[in-house]
C-alpha positions as protocol buffer text, in pm:
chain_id: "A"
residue {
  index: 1
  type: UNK
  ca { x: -1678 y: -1461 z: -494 }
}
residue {
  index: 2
  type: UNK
  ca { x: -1373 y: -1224 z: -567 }
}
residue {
  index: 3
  type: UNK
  ca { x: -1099 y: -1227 z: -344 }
}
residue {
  index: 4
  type: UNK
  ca { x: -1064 y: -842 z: -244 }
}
residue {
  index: 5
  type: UNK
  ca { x: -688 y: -849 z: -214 }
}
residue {
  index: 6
  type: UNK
  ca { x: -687 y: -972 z: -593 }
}
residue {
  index: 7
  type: UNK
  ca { x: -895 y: -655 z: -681 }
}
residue {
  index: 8
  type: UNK
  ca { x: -667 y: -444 z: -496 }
}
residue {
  index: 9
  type: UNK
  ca { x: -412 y: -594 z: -696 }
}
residue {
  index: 10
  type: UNK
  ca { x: -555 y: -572 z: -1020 }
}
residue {
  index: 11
  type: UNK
  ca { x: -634 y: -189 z: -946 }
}
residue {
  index: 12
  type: UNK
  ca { x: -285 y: -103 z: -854 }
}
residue {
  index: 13
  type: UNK
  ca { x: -138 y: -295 z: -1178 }
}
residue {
  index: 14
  type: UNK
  ca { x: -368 y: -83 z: -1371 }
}
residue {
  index: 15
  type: UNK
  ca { x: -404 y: 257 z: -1220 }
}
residue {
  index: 16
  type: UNK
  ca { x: -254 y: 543 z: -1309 }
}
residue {
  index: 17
  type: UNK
  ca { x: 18 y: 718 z: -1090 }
}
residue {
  index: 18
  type: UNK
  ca { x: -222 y: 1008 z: -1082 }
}
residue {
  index: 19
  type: UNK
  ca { x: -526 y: 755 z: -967 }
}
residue {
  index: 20
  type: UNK
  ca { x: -248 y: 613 z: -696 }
}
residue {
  index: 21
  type: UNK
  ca { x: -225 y: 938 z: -517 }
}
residue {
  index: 22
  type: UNK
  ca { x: -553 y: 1003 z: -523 }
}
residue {
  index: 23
  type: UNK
  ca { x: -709 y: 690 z: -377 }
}
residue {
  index: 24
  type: UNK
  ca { x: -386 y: 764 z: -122 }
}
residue {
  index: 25
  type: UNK
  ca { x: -546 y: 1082 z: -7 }
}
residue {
  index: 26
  type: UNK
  ca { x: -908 y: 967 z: 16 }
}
residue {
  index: 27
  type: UNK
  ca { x: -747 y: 724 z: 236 }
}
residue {
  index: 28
  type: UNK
  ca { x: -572 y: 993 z: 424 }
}
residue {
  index: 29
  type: UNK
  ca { x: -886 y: 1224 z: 444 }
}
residue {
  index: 30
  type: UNK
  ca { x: -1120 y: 959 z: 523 }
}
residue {
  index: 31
  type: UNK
  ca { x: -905 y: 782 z: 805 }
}
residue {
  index: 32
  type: UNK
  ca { x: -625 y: 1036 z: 913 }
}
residue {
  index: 33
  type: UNK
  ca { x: -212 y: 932 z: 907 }
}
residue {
  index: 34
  type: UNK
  ca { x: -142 y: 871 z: 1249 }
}
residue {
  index: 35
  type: UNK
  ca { x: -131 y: 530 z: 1429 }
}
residue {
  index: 36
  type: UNK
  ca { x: -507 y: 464 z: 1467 }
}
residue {
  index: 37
  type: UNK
  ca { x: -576 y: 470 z: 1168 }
}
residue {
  index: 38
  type: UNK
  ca { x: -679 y: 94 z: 1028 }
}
residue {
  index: 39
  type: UNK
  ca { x: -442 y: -188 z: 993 }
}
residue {
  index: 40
  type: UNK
  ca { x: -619 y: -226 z: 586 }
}
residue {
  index: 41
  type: UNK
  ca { x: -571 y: 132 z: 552 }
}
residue {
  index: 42
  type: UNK
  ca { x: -170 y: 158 z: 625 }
}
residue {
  index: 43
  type: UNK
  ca { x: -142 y: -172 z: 439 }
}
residue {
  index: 44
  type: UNK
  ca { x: -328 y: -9 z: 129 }
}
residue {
  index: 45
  type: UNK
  ca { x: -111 y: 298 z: 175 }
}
residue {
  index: 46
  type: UNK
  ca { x: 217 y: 117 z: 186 }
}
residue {
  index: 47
  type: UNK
  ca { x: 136 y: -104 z: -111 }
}
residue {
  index: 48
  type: UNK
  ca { x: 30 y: 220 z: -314 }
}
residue {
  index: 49
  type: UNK
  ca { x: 352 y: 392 z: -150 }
}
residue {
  index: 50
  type: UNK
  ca { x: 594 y: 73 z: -272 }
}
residue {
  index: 51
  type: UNK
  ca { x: 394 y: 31 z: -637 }
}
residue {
  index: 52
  type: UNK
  ca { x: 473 y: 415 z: -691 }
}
residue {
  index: 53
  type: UNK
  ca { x: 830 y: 358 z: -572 }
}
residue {
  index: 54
  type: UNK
  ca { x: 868 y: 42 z: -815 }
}
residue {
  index: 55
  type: UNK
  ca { x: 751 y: 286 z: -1086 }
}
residue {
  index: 56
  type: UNK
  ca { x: 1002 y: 569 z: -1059 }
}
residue {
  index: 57
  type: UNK
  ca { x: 1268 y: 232 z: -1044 }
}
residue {
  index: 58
  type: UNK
  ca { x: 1172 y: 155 z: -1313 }
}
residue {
  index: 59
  type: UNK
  ca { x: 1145 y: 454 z: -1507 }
}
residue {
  index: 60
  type: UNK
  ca { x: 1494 y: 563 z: -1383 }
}
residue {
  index: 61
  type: UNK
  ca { x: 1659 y: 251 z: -1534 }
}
residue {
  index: 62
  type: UNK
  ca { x: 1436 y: 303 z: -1847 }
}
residue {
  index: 63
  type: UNK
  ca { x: 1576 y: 648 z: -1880 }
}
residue {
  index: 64
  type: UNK
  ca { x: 1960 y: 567 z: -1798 }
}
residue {
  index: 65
  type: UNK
  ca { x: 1965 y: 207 z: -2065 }
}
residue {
  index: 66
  type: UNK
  ca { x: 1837 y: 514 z: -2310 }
}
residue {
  index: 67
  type: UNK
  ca { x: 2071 y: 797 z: -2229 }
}
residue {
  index: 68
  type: UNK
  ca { x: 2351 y: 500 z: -2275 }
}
residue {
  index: 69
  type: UNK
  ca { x: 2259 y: 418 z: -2567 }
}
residue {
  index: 70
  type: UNK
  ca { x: 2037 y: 94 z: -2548 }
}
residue {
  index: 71
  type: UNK
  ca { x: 1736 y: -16 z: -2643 }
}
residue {
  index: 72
  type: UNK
  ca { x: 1392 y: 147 z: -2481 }
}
């Protein structure tokens, strides 16, 4: 049996930042943004919230190595 917490994982490392958002507001939609919504649904939302934050890190630091000059 699959561990859902691995698929969750395995979705995030593969989605798309577009697919991220997305799945974010179904979330949002389906379950609202204040505090009763679901403990799994504000964990899902902060893991999607700190993958897409790791992702513009990284892209930053990615874009400053090449305006300086190093390799990509």
């Amino acid at each position: 049996m699959h561990n859902p917490r691995k698929i969750f994982e395995n979705w995030l490392k593969s989605a798309s930042n577009g697919a991220i958002y997305a799945k974010a507001d179904e979330i949002r939609c389906q379950f609202g943004t204040d505090s009763s919504m679901n403990r799994a649904c504000r964990v899902f939302l902060k893991l999607c919230k700190e993958e897409l934050q790791v992702r513009e890190d990284l892209g930053a630091l990615e874009n400053r190595r090449q305006l300086l000059g190093g390799a990509a």
